[in-house]
C-alpha positions as CSV (number, residue, x, y, z in Angstrom):
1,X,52.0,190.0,30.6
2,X,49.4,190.3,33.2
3,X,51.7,193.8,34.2
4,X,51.5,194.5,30.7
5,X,48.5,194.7,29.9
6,X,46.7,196.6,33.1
7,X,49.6,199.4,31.8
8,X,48.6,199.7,28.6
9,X,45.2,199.5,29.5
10,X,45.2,202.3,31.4
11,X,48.0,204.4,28.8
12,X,46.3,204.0,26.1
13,X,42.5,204.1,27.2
14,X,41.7,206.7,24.9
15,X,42.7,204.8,22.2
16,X,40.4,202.2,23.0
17,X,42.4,199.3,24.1
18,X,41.6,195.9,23.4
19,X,44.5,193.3,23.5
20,X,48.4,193.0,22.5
21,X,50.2,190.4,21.1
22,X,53.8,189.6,21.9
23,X,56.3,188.1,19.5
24,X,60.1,187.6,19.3
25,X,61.4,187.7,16.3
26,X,65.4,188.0,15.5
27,X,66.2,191.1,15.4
28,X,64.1,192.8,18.6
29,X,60.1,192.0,19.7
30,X,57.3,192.4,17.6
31,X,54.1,193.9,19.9
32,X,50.7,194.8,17.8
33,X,48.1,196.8,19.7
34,X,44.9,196.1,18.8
35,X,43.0,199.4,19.6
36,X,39.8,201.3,18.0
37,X,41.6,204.9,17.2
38,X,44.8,204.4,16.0
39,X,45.7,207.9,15.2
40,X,45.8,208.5,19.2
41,X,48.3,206.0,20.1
42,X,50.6,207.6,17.3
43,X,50.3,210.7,18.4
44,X,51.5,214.4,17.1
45,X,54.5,214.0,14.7
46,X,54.7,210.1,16.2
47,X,55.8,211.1,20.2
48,X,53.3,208.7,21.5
49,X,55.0,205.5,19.8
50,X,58.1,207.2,21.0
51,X,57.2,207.4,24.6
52,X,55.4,204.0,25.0
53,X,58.5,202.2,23.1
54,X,60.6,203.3,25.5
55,X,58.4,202.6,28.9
56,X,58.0,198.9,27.0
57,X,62.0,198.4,26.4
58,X,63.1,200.1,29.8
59,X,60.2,199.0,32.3
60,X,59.3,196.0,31.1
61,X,62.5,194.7,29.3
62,X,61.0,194.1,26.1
63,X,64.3,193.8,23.6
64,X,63.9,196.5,20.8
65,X,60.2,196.5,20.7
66,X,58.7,197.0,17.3
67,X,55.0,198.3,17.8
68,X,52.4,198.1,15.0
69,X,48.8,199.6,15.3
70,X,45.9,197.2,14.6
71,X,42.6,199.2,14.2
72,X,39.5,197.2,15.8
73,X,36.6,196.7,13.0
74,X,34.1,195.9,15.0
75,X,35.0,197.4,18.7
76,X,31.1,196.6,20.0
77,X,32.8,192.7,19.8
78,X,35.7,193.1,21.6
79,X,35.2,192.1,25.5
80,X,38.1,194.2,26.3
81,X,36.4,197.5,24.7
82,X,33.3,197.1,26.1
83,X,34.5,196.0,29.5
84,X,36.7,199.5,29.8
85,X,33.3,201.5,27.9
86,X,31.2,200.2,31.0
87,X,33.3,201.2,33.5
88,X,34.0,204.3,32.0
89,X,30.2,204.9,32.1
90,X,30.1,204.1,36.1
91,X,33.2,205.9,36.7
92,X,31.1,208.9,35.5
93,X,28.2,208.1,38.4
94,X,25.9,206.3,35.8
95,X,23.6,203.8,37.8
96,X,24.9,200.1,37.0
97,X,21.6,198.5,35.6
98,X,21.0,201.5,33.2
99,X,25.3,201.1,32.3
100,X,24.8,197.2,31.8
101,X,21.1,197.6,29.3
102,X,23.0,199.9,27.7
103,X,26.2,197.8,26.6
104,X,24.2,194.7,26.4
105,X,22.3,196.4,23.6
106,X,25.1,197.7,21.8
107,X,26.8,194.6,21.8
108,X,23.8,192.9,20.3
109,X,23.3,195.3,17.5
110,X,26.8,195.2,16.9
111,X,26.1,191.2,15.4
112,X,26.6,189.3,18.4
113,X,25.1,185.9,19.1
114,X,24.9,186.5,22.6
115,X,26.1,188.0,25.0
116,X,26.0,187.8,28.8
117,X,27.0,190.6,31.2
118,X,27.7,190.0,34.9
119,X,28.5,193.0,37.5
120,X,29.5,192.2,41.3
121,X,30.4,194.2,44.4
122,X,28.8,197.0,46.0
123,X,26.2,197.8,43.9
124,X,23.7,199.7,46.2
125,X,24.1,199.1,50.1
126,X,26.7,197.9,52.3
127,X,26.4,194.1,51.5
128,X,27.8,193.0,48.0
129,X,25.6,191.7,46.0
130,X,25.9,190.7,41.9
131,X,23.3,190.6,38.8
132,X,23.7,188.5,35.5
133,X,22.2,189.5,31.9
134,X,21.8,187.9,28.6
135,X,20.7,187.9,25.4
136,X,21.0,186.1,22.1
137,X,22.5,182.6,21.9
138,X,25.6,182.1,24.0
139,X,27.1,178.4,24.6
140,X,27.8,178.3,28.5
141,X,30.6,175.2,28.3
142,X,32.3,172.5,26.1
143,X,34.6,173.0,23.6
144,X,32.0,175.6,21.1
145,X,32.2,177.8,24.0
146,X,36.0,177.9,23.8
147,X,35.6,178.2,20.2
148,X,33.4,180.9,19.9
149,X,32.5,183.0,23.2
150,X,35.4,185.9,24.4
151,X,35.2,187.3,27.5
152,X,37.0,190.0,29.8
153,X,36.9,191.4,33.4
154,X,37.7,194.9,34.1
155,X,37.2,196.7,37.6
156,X,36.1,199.5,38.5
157,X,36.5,202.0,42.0
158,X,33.6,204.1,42.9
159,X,32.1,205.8,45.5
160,X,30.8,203.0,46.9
161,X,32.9,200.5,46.3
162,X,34.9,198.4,44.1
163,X,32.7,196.6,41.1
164,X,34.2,194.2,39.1
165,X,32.4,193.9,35.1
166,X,32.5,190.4,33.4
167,X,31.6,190.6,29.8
168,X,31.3,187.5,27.7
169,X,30.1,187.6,23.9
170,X,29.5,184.6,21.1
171,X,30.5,185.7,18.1
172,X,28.5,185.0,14.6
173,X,32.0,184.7,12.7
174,X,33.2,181.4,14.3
175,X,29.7,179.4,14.2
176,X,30.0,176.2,14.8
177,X,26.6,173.6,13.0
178,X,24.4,173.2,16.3
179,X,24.2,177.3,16.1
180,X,24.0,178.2,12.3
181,X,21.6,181.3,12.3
182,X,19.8,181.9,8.9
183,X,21.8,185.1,7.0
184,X,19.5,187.6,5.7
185,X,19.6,188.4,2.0
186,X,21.5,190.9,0.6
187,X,24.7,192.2,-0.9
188,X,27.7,192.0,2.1
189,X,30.2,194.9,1.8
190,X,33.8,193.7,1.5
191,X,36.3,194.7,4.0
192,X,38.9,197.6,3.3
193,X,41.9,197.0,4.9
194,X,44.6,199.5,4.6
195,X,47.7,199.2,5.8
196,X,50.0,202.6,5.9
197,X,54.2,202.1,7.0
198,X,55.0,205.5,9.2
199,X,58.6,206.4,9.7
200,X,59.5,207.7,13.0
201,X,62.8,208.9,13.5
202,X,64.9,205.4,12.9
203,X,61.5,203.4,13.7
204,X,58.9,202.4,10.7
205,X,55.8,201.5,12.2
206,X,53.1,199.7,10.5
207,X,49.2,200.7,11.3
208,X,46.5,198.6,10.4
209,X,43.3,200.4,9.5
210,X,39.6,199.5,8.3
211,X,38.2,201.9,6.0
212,X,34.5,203.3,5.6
213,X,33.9,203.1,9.3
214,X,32.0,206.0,10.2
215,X,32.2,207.4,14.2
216,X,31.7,210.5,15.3
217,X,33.9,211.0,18.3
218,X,37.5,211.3,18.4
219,X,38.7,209.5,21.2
220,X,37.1,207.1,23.8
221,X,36.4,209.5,26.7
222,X,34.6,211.5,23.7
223,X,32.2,208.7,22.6
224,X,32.0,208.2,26.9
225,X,30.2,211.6,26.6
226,X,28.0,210.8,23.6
227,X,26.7,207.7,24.8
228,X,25.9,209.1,28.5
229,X,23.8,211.7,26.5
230,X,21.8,209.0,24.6
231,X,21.9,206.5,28.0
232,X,19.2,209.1,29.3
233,X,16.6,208.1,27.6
234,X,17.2,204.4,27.8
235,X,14.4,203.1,30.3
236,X,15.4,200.6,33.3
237,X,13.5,197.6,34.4
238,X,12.7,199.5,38.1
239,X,11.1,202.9,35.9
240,X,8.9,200.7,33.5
241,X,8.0,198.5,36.9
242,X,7.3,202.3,38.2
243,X,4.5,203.1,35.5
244,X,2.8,199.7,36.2
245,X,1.8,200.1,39.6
């Protein structure tokens, strides 16, 4: 699984990766990709479910994998997305601090509870050295933080060194009574779940998708660009310290 998952990470990272889950069932094994542009794991005329159902069967020795596409609704939640969006971000040469106030803000607009970020390794000199953010309301142990804080680690190789990214983010949907927030007023909008059957060849796959989300970009390494545009006006703790003195 652990195999797995680095592989598909990496396959499918424009797709916006977040998890997979593994079933058997009688007649081959089910695998759903949860991911945040379904449309790229497809691919033209289906040859990307094509290619990665046979990597999955042959390398991995998965019996007659069946795949089905799970769009994300709410990617700025996912630990995994985030996790590969950061080190996307330093991968590109964006300085770490600017990377991590940058995620940790999405994440919190995005409906989080909390949220805490921790990067390690070589950040700036020789020595290694690691830094912790938070925000919001995030349960550190006992069971409500197994119930509801997620979390991922994704590394990341740069010029300096390797930096590893921990994410780890309290959701609002699974509150638990000691952390009931007050809901503002107003009319929720209902989920639109659609859910499309594509034949491929001999193969039907089955994608997942929310409607009425609205994004811009078209891929991951798309948005990368978009948000490195918008990054440069974000201010670090070190530039407002600057104006101070």
């Amino acid at each position: 699984m652990m195999l797995l998952k680095d592989y598909l990470r990496e396959a499918i990272k424009d797709a916006g990766f977040s998890h997979a889950e593994i079933s058997k069932t009688p007649t081959g094994t089910r695998v759903a990709l949860h991911v945040t542009r379904p449309g790229i794991v497809i691919g033209r005329k289906g040859s990307g479910i094509r290619e990665l159902t046979e990597k999955l069967a042959i390398d991995f020795g998965l019996k007659n994998p069946q795949i089905s596409v799970n769009e994300i609704e709410k990617p700025e939640l996912s630990p995994s997305v985030m996790c590969n969006r950061m080190a996307s971000h330093l991968e590109r040469g964006t300085a770490f601090r600017r990377a991590t106030m940058w995620t940790l803000k999405q994440i919190m607009e995005g409906g989080a509870m909390g949220v805490q970020i921790t990067i390690s390794g070589k950040l700036r000199g020789d020595r290694s050295a690691f830094e912790k953010h938070t925000a919001g309301v995030l349960p550190r142990a006992g069971h409500h933080a197994e119930v509801i804080v997620s979390e991922d680690i994704a590394h990341v190789t740069t010029a300096m060194g390797s930096i590893g990214i921990r994410i780890r983010i309290a959701i609002k949907d699974r509150f638990v009574p000691e952390f009931e927030l007050k809901k503002k007023t107003g009319k929720e909008i209902p989920k639109q779940i659609k859910v499309e059957e594509i034949q491929i060849d001999d193969v039907k796959v089955e994608v997942v998708k929310v409607e009425g989300k609205k994004d811009t970009a078209k891929s991951e390494s798309e948005r990368i660009a978009l948000e490195a545009k918008k990054m440069e006006a974000l201010e670090t703790l070190e530039e407002e310290e600057a104006k101070l003195k």
